[in-house]
C-alpha positions as a Markdown table, in Angstrom:
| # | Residue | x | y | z |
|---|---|---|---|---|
| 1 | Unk | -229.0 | -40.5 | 31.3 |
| 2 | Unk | -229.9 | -44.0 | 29.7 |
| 3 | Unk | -226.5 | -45.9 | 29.3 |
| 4 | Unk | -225.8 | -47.7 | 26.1 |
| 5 | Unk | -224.7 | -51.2 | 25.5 |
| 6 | Unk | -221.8 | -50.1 | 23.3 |
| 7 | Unk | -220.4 | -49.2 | 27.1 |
| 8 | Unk | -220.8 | -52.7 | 28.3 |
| 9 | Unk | -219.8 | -54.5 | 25.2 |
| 10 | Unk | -220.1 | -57.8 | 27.3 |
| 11 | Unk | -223.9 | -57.4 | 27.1 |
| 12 | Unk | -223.7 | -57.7 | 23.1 |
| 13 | Unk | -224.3 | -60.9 | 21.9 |
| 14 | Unk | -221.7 | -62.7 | 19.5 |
| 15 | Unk | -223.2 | -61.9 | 16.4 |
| 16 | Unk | -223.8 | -58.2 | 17.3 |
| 17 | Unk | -219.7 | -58.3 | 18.3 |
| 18 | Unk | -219.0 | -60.8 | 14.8 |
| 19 | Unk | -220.7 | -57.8 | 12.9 |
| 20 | Unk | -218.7 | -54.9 | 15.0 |
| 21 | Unk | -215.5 | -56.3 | 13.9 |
| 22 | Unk | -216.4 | -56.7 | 10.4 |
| 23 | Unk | -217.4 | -53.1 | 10.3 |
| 24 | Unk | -213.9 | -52.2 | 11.6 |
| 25 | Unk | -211.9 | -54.1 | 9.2 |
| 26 | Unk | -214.4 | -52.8 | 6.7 |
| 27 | Unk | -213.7 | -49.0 | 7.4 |
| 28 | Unk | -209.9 | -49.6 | 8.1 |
| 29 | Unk | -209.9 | -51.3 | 4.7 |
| 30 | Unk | -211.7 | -48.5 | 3.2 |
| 31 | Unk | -209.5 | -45.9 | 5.0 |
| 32 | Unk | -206.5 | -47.7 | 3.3 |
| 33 | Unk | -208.1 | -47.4 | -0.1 |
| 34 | Unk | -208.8 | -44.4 | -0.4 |
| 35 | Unk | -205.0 | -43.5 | 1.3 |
| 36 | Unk | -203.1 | -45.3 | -1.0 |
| 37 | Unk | -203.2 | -42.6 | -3.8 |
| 38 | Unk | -202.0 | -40.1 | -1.3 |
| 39 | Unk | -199.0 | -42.5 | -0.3 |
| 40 | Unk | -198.1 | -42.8 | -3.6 |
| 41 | Unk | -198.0 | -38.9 | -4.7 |
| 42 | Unk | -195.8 | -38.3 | -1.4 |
| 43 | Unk | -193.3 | -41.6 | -2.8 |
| 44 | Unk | -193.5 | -40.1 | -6.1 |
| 45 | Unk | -192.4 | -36.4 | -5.1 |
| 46 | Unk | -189.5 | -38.6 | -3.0 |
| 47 | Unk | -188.4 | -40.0 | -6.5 |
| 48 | Unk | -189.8 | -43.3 | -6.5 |
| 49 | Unk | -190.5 | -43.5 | -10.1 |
| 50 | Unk | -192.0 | -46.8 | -9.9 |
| 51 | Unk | -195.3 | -45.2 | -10.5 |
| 52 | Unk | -193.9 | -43.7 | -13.4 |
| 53 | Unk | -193.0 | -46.9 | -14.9 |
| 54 | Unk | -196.4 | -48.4 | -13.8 |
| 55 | Unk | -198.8 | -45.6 | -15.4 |
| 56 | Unk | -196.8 | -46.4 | -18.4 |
| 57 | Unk | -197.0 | -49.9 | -18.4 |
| 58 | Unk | -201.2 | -49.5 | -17.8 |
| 59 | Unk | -201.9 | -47.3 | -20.5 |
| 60 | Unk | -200.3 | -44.1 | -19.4 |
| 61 | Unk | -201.7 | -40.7 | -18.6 |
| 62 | Unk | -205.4 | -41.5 | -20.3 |
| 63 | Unk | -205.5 | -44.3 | -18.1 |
| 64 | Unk | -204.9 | -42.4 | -14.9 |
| 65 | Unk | -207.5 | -40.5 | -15.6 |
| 66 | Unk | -209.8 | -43.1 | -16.2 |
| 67 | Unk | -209.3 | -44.8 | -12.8 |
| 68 | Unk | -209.0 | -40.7 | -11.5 |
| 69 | Unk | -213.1 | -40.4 | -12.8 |
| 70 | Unk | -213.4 | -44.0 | -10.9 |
| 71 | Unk | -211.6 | -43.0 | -7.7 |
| 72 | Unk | -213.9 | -39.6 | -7.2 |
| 73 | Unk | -216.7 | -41.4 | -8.0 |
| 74 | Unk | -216.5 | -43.9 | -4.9 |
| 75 | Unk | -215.8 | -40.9 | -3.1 |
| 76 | Unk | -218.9 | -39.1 | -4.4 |
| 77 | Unk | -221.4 | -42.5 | -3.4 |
| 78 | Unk | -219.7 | -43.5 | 0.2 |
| 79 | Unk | -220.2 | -39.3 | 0.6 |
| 80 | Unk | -223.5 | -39.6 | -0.5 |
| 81 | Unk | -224.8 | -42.6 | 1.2 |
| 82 | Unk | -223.2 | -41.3 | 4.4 |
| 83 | Unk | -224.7 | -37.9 | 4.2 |
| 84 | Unk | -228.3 | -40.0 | 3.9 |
| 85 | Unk | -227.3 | -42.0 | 6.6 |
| 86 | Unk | -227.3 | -39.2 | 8.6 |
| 87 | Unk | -230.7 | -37.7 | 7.7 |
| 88 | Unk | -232.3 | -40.9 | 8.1 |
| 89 | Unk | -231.1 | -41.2 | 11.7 |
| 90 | Unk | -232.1 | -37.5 | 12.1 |
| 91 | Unk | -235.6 | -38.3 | 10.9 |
| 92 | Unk | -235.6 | -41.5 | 12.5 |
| 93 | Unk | -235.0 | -40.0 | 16.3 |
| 94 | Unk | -237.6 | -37.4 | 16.1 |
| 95 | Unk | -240.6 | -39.7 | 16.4 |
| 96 | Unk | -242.4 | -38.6 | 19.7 |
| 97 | Unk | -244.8 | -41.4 | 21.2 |
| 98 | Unk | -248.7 | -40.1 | 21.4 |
| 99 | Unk | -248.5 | -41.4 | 24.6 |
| 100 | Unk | -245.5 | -39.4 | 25.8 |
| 101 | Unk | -247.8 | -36.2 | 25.5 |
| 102 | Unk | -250.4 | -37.9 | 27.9 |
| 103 | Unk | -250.4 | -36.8 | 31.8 |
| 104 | Unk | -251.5 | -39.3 | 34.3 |
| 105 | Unk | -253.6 | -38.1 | 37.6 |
| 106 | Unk | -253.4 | -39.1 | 41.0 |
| 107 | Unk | -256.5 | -40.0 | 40.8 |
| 108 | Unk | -256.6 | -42.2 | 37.5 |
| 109 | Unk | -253.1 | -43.8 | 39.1 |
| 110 | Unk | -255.1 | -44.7 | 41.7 |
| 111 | Unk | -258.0 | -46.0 | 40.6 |
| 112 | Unk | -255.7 | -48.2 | 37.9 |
| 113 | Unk | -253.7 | -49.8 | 40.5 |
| 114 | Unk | -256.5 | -49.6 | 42.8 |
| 115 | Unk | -254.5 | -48.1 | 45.5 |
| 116 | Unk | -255.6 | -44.9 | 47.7 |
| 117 | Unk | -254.7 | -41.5 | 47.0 |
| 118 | Unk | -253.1 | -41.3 | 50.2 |
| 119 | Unk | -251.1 | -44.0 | 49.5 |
| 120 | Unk | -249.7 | -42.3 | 46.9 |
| 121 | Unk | -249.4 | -38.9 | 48.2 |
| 122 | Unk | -246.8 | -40.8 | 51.0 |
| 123 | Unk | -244.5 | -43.5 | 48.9 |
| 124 | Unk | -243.9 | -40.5 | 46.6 |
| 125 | Unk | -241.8 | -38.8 | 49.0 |
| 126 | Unk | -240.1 | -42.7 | 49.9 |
| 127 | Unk | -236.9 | -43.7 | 48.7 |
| 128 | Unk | -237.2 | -47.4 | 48.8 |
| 129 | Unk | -240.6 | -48.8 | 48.4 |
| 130 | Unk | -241.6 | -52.3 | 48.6 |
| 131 | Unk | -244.8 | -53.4 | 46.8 |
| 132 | Unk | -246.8 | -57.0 | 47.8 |
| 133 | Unk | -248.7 | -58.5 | 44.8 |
| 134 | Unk | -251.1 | -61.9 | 45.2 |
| 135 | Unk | -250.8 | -64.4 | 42.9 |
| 136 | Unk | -253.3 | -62.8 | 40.0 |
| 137 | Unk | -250.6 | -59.9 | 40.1 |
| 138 | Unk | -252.9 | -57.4 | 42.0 |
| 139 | Unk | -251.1 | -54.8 | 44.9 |
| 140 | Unk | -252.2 | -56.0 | 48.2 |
| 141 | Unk | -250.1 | -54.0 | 50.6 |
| 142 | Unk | -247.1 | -51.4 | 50.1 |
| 143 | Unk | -244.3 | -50.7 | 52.6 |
């Protein structure tokens, strides 16, 4: 299996790791937001009643509701964008290359790398292989 860079972050370059972080304080931010009415329901069933106090102070219950409609709207888009996210990525790793499709021959191999068949037929079975090129790039000898 191909590894990935994200298990040798040192390989990353600074921006890539800048933008990494920013991501993660992003999400933790966002993860705060939208746990914040949840901390206060459980402070308010406590008897904190500085909520109380606060919904009245803002305009009281029609007010709530208000920023209620707001609140499962920015649930509704991040739920949104994130389920297209996902579909996009879907689509996106489904492309096979033409090329992929395409079998090469001994023969064509061969002839490409103008090498013999023979040649072939025994470095395929090698483990370590050491290929000779001259100075226009062309194989001269393999061993």
């Amino acid at each position: 299996m191909k590894q990935y860079i994200i298990n040798a972050p040192n390989l990353q370059s600074l921006p890539k790791r800048l933008n990494g972080f920013m991501v993660i304080v992003i999400c933790w931010v966002m993860w705060g937001y939208l746990l914040y009415p949840i901390i206060t329901v459980i402070n308010w069933l406590r008897g904190d009643y500085n909520v109380i106090n606060e919904m009245r102070w803002f305009g009281g219950y029609k007010s709530l509701l208000d920023l209620l409609e707001i609140y499962v709207g920015t649930l509704a888009i991040l739920g949104a964008v994130w389920i297209v996210w996902i579909l996009l990525r879907k689509l996106r790793c489904q492309r096979i290359l033409p090329a992929a499709g395409k079998c090469v021959t001994d023969d064509e191999l061969s002839a490409f790398y103008h090498v013999s068949t023979e040649h072939i037929y025994h470095f395929r079975d090698q483990q370590n292989v050491t290929v000779f090129f001259d100075s226009n790039g062309k194989i001269v000898d393999l061993k």
